[in-house]
C-alpha positions as CSV (number, residue, x, y, z in Angstrom):
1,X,10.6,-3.8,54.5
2,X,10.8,-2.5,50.9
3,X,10.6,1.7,51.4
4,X,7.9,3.4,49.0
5,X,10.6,4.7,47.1
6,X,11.8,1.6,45.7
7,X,8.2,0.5,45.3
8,X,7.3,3.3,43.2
9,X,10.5,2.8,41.3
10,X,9.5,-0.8,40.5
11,X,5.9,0.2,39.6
12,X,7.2,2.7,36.9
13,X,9.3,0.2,35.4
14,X,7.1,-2.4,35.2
15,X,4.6,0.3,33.8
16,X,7.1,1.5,31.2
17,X,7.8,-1.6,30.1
18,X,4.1,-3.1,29.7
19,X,3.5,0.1,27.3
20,X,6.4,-1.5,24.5
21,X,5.1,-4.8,25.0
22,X,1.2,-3.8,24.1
23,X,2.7,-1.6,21.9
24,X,4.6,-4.2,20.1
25,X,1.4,-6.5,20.1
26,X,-0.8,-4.2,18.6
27,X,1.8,-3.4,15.6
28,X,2.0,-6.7,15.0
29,X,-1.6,-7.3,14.9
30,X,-2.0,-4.7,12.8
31,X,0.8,-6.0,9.8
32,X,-0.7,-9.4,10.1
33,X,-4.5,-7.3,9.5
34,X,-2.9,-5.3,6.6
35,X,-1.3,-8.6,5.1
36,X,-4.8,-10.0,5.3
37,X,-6.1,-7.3,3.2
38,X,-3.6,-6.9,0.4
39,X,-2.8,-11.1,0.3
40,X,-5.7,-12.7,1.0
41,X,-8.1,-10.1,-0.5
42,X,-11.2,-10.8,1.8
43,X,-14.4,-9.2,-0.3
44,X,-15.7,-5.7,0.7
45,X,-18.4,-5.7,3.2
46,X,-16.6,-9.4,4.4
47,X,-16.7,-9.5,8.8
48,X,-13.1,-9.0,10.0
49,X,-12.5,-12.4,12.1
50,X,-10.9,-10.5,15.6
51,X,-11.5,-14.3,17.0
52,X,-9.4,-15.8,14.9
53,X,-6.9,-13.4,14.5
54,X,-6.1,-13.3,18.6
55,X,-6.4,-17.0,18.4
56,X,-4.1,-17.3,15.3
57,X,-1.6,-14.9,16.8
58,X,-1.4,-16.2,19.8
59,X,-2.8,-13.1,21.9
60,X,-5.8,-11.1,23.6
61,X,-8.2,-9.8,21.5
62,X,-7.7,-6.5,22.8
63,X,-4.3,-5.6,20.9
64,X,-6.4,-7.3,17.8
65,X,-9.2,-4.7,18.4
66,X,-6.8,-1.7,18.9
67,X,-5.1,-2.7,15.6
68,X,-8.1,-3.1,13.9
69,X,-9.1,0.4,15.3
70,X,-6.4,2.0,13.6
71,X,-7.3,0.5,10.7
72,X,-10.6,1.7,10.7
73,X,-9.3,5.2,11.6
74,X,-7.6,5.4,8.1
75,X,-10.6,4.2,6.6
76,X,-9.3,0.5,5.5
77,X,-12.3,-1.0,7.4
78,X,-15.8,-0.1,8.1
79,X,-18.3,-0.7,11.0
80,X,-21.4,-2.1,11.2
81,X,-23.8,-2.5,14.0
82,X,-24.3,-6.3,13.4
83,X,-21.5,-7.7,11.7
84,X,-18.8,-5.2,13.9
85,X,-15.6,-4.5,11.4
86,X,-15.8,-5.1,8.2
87,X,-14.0,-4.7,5.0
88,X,-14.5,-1.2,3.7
89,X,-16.4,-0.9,0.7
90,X,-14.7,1.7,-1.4
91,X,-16.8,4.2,-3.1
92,X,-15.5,6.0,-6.3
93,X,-14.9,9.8,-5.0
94,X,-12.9,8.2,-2.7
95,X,-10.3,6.0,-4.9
96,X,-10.4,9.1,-7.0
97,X,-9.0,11.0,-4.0
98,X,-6.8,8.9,-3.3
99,X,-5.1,8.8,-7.2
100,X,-5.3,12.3,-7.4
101,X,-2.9,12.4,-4.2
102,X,-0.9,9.8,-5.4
103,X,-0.8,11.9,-8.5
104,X,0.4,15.0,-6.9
105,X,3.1,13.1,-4.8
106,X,4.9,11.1,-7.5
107,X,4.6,13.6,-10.4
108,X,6.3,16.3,-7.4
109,X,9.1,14.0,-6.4
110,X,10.1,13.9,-10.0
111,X,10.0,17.5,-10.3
112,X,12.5,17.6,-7.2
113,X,14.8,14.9,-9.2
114,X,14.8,16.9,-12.2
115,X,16.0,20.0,-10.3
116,X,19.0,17.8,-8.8
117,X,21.4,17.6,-12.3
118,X,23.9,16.6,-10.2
119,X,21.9,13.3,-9.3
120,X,21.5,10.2,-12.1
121,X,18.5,7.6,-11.8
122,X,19.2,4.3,-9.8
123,X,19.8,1.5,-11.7
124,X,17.2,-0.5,-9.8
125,X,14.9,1.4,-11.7
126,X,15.8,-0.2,-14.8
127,X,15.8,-4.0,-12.9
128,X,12.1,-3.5,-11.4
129,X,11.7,-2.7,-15.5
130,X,13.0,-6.2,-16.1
131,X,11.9,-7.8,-13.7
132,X,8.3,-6.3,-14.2
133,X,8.4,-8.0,-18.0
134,X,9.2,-11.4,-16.2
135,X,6.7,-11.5,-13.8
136,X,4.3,-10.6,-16.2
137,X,4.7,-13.5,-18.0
138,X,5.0,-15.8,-15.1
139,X,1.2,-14.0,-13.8
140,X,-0.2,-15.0,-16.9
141,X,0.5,-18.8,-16.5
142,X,-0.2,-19.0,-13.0
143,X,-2.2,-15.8,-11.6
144,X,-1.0,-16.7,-8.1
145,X,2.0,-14.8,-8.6
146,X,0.4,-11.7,-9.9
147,X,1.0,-10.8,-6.2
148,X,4.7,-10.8,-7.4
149,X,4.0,-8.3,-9.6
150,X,1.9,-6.2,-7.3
151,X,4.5,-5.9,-5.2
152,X,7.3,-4.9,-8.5
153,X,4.9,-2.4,-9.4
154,X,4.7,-1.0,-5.6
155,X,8.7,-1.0,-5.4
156,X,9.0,0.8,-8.8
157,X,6.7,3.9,-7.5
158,X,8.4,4.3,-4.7
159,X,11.7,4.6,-5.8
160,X,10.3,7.3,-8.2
161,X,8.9,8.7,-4.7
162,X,12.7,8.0,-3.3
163,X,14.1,10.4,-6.2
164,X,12.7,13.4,-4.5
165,X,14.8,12.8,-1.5
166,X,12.2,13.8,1.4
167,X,11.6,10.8,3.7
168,X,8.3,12.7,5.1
169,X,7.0,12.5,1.6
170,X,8.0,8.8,1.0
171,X,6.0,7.8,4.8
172,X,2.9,9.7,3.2
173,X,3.5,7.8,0.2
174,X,3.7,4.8,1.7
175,X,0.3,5.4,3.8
176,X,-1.3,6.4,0.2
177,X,-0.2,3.4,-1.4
178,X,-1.9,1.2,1.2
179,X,-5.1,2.6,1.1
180,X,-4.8,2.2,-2.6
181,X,-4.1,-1.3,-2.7
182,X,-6.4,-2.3,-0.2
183,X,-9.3,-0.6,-1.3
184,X,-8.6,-1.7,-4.6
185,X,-8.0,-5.8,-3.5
186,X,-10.4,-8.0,-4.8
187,X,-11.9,-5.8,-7.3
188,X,-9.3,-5.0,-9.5
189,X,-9.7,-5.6,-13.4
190,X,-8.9,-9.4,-14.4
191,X,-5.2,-10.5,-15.4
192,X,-4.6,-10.1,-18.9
193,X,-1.6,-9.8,-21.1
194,X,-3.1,-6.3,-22.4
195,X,-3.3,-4.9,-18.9
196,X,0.0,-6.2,-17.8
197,X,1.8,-5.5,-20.6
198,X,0.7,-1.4,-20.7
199,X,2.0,-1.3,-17.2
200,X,5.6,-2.4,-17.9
201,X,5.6,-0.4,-21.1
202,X,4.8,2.6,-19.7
203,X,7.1,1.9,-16.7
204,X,9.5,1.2,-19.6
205,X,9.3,4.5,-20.9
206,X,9.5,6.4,-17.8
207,X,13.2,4.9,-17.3
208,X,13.8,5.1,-20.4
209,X,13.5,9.2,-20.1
210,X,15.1,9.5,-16.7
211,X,18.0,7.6,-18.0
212,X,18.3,9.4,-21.4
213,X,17.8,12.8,-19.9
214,X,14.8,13.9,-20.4
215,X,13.2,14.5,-17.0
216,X,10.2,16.6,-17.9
217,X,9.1,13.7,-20.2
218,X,9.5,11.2,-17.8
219,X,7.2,13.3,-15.7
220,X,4.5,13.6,-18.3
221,X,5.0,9.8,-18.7
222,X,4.8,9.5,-15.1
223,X,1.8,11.1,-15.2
224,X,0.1,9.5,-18.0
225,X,0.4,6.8,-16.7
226,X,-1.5,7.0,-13.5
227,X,-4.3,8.7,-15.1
228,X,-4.6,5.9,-17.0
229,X,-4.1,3.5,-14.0
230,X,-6.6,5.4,-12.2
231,X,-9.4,6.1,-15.2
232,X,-9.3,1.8,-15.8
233,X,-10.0,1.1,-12.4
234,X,-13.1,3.8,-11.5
235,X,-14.1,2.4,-14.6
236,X,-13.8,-1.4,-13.6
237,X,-15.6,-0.7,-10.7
238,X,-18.6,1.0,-12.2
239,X,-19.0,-1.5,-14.1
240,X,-22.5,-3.0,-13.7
241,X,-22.4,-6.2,-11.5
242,X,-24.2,-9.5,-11.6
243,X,-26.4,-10.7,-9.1
């Protein structure tokens, strides 16, 4: 006969251990969602498919619709009463937001690094730099690996974010950029050597300062830079549409 004790033991094991498990589905539901959003770039207003996501996963649908309730939480997706989850459709207050934040994170972090003389810039800055001309040329043949680039551009902010040395400000970072990039997938200005080339110029220049020096420079360029970034795509996106 197994005492109540032992049962109770048994039943708060098993408990604790379910938790991780669901746990462990649900953050994998949600990076396959996110890679959905920012590879795949499903159109705004697009149904989210919790079907075939569970059935593509291999799992319930419920850690599919906790995920996607997360997602939805931070404002990535939207809900409507007869197509359920969609794709958010970004509005321009709210991408201007989200720059603006961005903004203020990035331009602090290098005010941080500037304050540290004892500290020089990475060297990886200068090979995203590189690398960034590369791909850029590579996107322009084939546009399929303008996600390549994306994700150069992506590294090279947050290693400016990295120079400030404050991990919480990097994980808000990091949240930021998401909600960036996905609200900006699928409608972003088309791939052209005049667009892709400004980016790695100015990205250019902003190592350029940091490695010669001149910090406060390299902040202004910083800046620039994403007030550029940020006035080209509100501007791509009020762009009159076709029908």
């Amino acid at each position: 006969m197994i005492s109540p004790r032992t049962t109770s033991a048994q039943q708060g094991s098993a408990s604790s251990s379910a938790a991780p498990a669901a746990e462990s589905l649900e953050n994998h539901a949600r990076r396959a969602l996110v890679e959905w959003l920012t590879k795949e770039r499903p159109a705004p207003g697009q149904p989210v498919p919790v079907r075939e996501f569970a059935r593509r996963l291999g799992m319930s649908r419920t850690p599919v619709r906790s995920a996607v309730g997360r997602l939805y939480e931070r404002g990535l997706l939207a809900y409507d009463a007869t197509a359920g989850f969609t794709v958010a459709i970004p509005s321009l207050s709210s991408l201007y937001e989200l720059f603006e934040l961005r903004l203020m994170l990035e331009s602090h972090s290098l005010r941080l690094f500037a304050e540290r003389t004892d500290r020089e810039p990475p060297a990886r800055l200068r090979q995203l730099v590189d690398e960034a001309g590369e791909l850029a040329r590579l996107s322009l043949r084939d546009p399929e690996r303008y996600i390549e680039f994306r994700e150069n551009d992506s590294a090279f902010h947050r290693s400016l974010v990295e120079l400030g040395g404050l991990p919480m400000m990097l994980d808000l970072h990091d949240d930021l950029h998401l909600s960036i990039h996905v609200t900006r997938t699928g409608l972003e200005a088309p791939i052209t050597a005049s667009r892709l080339n400004a980016a790695v110029s100015e990205h250019r220049a902003i190592v350029d300062a940091l490695e010669s020096g001149d910090r406060l420079g390299a902040r202004e360029l910083l800046e620039s830079h994403i007030l550029r970034v940020r006035d080209q795509t509100i501007a791509f996106l009020a762009r009159p549409r076709m029908e």
